[in-house]
N, C-alpha and C positions, 0 to 999 in steps of 0.2 A: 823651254820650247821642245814640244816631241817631234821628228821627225823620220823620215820613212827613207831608205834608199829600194830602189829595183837592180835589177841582176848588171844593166849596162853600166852601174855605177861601182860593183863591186868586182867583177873582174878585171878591170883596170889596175886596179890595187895592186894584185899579184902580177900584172905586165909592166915591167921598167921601159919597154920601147914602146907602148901605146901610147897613143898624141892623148888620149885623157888620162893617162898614169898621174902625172902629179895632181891635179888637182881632184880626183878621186881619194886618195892615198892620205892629203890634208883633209877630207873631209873621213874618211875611214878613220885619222887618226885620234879625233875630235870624242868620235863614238861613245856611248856606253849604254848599259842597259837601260836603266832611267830613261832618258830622254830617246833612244836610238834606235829602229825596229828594222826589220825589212823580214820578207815571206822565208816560210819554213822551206818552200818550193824553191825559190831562189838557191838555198844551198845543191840542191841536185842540178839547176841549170848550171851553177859556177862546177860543178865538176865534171859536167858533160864538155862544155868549153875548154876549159883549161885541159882535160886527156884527150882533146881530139885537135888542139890547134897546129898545124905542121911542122916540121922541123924541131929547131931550136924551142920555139916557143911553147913546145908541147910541154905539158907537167907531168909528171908520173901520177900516179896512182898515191901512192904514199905522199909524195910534195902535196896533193890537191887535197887529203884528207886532211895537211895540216893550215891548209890554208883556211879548208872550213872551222877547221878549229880557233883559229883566230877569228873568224867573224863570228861564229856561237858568244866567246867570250866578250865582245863589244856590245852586241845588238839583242837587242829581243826577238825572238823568234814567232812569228805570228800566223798562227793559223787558221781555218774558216770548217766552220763544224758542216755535216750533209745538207743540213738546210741553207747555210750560208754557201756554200759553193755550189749547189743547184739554183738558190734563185739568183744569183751573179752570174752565171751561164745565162740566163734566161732575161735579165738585163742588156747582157751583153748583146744577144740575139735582137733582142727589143732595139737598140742603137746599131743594128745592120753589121755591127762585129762580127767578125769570122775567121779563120786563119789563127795564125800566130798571137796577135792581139788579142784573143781570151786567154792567153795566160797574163797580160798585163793588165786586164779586166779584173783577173783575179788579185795580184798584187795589188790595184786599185781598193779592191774591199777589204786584204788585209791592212792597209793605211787607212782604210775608214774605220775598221775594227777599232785599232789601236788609236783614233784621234789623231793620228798626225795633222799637224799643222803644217807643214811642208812635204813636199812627194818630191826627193832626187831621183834627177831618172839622164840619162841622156838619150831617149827616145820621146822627144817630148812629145811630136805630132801623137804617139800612139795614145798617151796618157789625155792629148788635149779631147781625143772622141769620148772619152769616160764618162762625161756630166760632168756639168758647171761644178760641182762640190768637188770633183778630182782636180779637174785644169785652173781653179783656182790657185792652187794649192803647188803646183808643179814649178820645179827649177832644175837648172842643171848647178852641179854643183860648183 
């Protein structure tokens, strides 16, 4: 079974005190290329996160660059060529999407790219406006 995570699914992973740590972390540990994908863009969200979150929680620079490195090594990396990410913007628009939620418009198309059968996310409401062929498909993990 192929399936997809989104960025709220993988920053958890690397937080031991977030209330979705463990079961993010059981489903991160599952992973592999084969069956496992999530967006190329996802990696720059998980580092934007992880070097800006306050205090303690914060990651360095080096810490985050190895985290991404652990998720390269699980997951497929999936990305959407000009054509595929201009007519998904334009989807997106079409479904009154704005804001924030075209970047998960976009992760949406990379899990169509790659056929996922399942979309982890723990933004579900954002995933359920994508079309039926997204929010079918959508769990939390």
């Amino acid at each position: 079974m192929r399936w997809f995570v989104d960025t709220s699914v993988l920053i958890p992973v690397f937080q031991p005190g977030h209330a979705h740590h463990e079961r993010s972390f059981r489903l991160f540990a599952t992973a592999d290329r084969k069956s496992s994908g999530c967006a190329l863009h996802s990696l720059a969200e998980v580092y934007s996160t992880l070097t800006r979150l306050p205090g303690i929680h914060r990651a360095s620079a080096e810490h985050a660059l190895r985290f991404l490195e652990a998720i390269q090594n699980r997951f497929s990396l999936v990305t959407l060529d000009v054509a595929e990410y201009r007519s998904t913007i334009g989807e997106a628009a079409g479904l009154g999407i704005v804001g924030g939620t075209t970047y998960d418009a976009l992760i949406g198309a990379c899990a169509r790219k790659m056929k996922a059968e399942i979309i982890y996310t723990w933004n579900i409401a954002h995933f359920l406006r994508l079309g039926e062929d997204v929010a079918e498909k959508v769990r939390t993990p």
